[in-house]
Biopython code that builds the backbone (N, CA, C, O; Angstrom):
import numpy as np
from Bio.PDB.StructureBuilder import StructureBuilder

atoms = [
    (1, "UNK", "N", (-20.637, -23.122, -73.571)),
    (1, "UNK", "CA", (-20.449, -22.081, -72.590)),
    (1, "UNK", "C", (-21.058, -20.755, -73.035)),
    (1, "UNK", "O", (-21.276, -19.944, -72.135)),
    (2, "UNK", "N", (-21.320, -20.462, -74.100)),
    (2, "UNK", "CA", (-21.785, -19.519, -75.312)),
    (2, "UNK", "C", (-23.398, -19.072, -74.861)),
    (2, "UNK", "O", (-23.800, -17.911, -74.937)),
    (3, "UNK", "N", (-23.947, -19.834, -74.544)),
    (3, "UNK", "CA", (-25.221, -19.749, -74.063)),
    (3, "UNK", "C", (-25.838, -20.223, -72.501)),
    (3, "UNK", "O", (-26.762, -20.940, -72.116)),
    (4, "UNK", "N", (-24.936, -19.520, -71.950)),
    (4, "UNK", "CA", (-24.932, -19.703, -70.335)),
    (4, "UNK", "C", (-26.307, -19.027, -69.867)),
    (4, "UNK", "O", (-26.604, -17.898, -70.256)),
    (5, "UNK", "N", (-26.950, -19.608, -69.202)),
    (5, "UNK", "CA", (-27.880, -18.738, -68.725)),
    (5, "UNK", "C", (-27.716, -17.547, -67.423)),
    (5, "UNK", "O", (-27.113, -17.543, -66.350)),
    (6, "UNK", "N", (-28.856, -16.278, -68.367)),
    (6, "UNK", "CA", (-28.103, -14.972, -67.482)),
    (6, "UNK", "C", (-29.394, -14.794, -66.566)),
    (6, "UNK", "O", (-30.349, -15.559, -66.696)),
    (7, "UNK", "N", (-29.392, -13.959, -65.815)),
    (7, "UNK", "CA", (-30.565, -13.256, -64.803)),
    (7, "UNK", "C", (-30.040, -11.589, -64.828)),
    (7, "UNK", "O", (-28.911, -11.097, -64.847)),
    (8, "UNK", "N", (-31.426, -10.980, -64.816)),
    (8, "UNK", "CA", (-30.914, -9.718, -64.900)),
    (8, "UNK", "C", (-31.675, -9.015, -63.997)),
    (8, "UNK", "O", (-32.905, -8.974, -64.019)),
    (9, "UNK", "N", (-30.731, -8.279, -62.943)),
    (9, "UNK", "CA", (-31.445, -7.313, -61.658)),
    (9, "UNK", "C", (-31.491, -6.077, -62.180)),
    (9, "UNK", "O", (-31.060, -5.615, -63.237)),
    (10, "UNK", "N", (-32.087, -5.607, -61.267)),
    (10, "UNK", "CA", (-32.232, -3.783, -60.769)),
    (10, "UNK", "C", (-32.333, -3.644, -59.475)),
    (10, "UNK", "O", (-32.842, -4.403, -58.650)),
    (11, "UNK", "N", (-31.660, -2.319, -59.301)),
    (11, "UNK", "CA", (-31.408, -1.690, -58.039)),
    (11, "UNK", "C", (-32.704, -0.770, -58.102)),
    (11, "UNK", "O", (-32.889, 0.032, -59.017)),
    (12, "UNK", "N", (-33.475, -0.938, -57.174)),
    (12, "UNK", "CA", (-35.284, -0.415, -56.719)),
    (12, "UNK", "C", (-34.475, 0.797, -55.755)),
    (12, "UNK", "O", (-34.333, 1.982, -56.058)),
    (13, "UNK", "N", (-33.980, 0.073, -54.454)),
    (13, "UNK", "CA", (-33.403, 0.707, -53.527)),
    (13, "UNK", "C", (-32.332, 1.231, -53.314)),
    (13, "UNK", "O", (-31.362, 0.690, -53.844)),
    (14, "UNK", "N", (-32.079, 2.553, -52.409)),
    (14, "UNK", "CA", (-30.795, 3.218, -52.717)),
    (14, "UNK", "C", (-30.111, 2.081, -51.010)),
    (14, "UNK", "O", (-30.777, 1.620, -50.083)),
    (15, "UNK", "N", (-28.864, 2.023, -51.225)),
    (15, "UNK", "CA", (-28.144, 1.242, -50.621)),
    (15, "UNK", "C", (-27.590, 2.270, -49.305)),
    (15, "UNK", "O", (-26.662, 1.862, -48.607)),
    (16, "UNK", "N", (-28.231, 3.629, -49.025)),
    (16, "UNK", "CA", (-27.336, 4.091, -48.523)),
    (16, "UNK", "C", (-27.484, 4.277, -46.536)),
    (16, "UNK", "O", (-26.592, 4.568, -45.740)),
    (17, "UNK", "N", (-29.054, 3.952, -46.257)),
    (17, "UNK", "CA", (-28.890, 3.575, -44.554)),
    (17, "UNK", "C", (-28.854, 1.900, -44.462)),
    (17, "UNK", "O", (-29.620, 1.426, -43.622)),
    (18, "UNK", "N", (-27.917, 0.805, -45.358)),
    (18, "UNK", "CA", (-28.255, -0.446, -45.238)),
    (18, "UNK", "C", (-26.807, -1.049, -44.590)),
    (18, "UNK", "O", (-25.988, -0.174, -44.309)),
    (19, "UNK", "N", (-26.491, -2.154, -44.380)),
    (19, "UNK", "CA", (-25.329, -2.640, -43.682)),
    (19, "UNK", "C", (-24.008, -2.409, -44.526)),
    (19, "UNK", "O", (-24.265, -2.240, -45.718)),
    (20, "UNK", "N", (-22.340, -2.346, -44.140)),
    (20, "UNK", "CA", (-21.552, -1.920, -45.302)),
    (20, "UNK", "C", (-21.549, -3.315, -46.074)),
    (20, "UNK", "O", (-21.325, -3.476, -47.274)),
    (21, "UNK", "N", (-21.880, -4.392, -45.018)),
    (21, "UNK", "CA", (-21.588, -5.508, -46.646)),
    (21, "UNK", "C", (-22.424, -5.712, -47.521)),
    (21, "UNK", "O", (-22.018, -6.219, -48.567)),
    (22, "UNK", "N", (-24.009, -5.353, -47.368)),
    (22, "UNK", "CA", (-25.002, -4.700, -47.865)),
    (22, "UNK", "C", (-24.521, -4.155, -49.609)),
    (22, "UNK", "O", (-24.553, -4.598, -50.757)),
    (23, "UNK", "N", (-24.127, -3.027, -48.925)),
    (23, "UNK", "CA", (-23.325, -2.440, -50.028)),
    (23, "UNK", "C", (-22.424, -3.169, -50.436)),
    (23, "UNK", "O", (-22.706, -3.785, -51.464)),
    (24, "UNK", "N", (-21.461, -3.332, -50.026)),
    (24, "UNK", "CA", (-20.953, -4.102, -50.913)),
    (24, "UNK", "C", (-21.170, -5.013, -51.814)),
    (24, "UNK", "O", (-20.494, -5.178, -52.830)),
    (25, "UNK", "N", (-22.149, -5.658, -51.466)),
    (25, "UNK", "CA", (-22.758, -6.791, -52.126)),
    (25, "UNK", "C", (-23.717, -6.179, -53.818)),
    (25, "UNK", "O", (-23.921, -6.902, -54.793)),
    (26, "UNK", "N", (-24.014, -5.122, -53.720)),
    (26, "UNK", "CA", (-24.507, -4.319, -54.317)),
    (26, "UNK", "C", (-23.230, -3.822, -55.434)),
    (26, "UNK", "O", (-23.158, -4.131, -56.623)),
    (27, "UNK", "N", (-22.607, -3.265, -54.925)),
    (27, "UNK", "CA", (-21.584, -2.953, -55.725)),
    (27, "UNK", "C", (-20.533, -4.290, -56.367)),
    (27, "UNK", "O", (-19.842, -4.044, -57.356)),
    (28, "UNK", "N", (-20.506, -5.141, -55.974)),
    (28, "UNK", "CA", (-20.372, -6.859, -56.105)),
    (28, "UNK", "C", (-20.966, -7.086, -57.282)),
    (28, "UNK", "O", (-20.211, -7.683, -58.049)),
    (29, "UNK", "N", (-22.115, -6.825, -57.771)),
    (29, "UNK", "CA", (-23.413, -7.372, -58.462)),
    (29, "UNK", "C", (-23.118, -6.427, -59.661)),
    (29, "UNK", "O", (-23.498, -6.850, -60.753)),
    (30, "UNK", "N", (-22.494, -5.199, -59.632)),
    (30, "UNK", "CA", (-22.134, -4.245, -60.732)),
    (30, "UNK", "C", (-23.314, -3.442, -61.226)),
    (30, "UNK", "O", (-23.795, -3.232, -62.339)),
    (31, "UNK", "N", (-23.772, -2.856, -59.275)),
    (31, "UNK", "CA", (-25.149, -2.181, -59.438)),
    (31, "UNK", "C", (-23.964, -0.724, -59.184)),
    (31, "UNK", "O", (-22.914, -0.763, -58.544)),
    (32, "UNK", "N", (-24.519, 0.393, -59.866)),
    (32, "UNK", "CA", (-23.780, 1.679, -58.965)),
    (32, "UNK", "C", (-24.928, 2.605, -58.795)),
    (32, "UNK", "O", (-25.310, 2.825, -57.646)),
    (33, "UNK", "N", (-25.453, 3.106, -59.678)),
    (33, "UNK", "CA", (-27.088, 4.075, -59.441)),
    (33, "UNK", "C", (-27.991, 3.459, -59.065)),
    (33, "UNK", "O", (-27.897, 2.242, -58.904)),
    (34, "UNK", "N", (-29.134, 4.153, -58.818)),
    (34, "UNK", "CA", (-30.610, 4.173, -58.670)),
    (34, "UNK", "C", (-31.203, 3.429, -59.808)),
    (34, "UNK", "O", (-30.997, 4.150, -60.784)),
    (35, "UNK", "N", (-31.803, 2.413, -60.174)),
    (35, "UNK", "CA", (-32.498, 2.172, -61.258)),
    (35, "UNK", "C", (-31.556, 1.332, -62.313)),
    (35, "UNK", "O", (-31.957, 0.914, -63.399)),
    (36, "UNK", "N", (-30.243, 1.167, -61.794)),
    (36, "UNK", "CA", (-29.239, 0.379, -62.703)),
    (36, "UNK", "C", (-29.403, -0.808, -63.100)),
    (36, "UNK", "O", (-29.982, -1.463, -62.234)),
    (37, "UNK", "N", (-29.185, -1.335, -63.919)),
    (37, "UNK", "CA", (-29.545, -2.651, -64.544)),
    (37, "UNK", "C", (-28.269, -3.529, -65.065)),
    (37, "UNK", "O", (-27.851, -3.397, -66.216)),
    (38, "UNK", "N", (-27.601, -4.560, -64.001)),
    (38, "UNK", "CA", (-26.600, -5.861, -64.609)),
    (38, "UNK", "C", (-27.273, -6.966, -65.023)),
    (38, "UNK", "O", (-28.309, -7.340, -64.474)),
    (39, "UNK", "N", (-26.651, -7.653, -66.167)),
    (39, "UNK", "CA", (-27.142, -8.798, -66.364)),
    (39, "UNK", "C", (-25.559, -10.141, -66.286)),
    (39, "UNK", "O", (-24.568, -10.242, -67.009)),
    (40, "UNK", "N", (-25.990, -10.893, -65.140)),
    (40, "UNK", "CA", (-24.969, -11.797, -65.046)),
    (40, "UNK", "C", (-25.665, -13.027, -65.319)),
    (40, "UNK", "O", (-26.793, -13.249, -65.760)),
    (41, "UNK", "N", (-24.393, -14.032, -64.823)),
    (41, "UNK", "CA", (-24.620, -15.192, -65.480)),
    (41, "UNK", "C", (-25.402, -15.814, -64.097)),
    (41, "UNK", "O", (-25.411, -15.205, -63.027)),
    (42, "UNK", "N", (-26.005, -17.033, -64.295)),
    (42, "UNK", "CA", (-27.217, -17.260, -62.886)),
    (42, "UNK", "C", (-25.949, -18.195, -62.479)),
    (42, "UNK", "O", (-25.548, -19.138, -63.161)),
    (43, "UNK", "N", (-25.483, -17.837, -61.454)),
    (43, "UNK", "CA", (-24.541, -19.267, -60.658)),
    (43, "UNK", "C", (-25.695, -19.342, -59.601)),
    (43, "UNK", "O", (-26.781, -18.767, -59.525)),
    (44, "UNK", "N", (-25.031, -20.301, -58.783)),
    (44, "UNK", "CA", (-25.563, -20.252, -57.066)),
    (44, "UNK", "C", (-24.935, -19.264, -56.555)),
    (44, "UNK", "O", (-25.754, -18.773, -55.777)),
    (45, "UNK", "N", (-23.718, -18.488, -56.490)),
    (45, "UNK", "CA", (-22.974, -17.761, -55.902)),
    (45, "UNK", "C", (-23.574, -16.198, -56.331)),
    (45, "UNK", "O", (-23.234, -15.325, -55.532)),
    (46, "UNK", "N", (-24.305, -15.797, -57.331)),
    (46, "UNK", "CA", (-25.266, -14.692, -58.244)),
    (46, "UNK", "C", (-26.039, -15.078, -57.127)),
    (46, "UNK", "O", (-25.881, -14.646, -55.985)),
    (47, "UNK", "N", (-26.821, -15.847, -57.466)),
    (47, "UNK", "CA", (-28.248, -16.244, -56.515)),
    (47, "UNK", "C", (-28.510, -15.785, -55.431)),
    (47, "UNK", "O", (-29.401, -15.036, -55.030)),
    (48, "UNK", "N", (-27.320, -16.488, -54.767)),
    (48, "UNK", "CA", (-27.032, -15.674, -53.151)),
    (48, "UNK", "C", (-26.807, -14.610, -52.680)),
    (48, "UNK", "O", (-27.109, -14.274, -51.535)),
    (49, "UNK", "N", (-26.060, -13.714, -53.774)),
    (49, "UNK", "CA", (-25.811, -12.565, -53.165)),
    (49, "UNK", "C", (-27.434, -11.715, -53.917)),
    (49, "UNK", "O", (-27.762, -10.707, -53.290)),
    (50, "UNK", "N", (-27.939, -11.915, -54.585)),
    (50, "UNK", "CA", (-29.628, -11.652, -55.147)),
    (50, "UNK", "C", (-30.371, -11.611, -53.521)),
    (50, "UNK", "O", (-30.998, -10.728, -52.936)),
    (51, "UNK", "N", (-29.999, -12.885, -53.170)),
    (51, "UNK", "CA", (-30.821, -13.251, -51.731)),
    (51, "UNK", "C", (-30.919, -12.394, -50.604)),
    (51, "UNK", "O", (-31.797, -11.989, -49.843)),
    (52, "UNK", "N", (-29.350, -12.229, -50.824)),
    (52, "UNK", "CA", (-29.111, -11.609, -49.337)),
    (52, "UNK", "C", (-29.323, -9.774, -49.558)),
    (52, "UNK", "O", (-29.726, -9.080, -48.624)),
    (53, "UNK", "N", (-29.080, -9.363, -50.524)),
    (53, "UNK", "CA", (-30.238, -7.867, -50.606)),
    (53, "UNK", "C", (-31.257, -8.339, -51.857)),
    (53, "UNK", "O", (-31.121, -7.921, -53.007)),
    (54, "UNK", "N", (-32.306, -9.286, -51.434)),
    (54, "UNK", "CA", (-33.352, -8.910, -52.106)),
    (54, "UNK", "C", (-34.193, -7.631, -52.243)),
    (54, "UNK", "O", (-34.850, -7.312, -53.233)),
    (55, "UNK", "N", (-34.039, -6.797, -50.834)),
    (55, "UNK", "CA", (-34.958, -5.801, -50.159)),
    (55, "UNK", "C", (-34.207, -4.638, -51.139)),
    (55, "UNK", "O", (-34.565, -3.471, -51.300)),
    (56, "UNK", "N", (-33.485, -5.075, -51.514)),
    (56, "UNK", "CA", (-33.269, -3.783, -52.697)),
    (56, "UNK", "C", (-32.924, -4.112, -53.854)),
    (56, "UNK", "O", (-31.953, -3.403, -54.116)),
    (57, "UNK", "N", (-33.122, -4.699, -54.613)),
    (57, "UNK", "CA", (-32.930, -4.935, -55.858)),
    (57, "UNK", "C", (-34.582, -5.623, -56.569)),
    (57, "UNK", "O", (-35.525, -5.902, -55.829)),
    (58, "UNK", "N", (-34.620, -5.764, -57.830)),
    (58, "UNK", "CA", (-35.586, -6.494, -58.754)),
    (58, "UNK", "C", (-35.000, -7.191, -59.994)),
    (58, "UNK", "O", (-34.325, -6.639, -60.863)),
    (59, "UNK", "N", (-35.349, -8.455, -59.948)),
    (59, "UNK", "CA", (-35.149, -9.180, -60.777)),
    (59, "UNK", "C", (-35.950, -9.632, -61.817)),
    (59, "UNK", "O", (-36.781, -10.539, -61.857)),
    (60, "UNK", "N", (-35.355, -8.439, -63.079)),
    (60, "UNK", "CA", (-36.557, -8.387, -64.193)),
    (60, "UNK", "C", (-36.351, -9.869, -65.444)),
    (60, "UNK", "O", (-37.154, -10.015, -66.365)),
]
sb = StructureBuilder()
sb.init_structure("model")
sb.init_model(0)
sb.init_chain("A")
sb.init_seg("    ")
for serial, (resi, resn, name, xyz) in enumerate(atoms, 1):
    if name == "N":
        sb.init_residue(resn, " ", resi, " ")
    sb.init_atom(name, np.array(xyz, "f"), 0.0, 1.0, " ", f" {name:<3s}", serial, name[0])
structure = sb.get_structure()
């Protein structure tokens, strides 16, 4: 479990004319600034919410 594989985003885009679950989803992901950087673990359930605001985030 020790070596789970992670994926790590950034927030490109500011979240603030986008839908509220938008945001949320953003704040979900444990983005809060401009330029912020989480690194989680890759589920399908990560994945998806990656998916659904791709238009603002980067996955370095």
């Amino acid at each position: 479990m020790a070596n789970q594989p992670t994926v790590k985003i950034q927030l490109v885009r500011s979240p603030i004319g986008c839908k509220q679950d938008h945001r949320a989803t953003v704040i979900g992901l444990g983005l809060r600034k401009l330029n912020s950087v989480s690194e989680l673990q890759d589920t399908p359930a990560v994945r998806g919410m990656i998916n659904k605001i791709s238009y603002l985030v980067k996955v370095l």
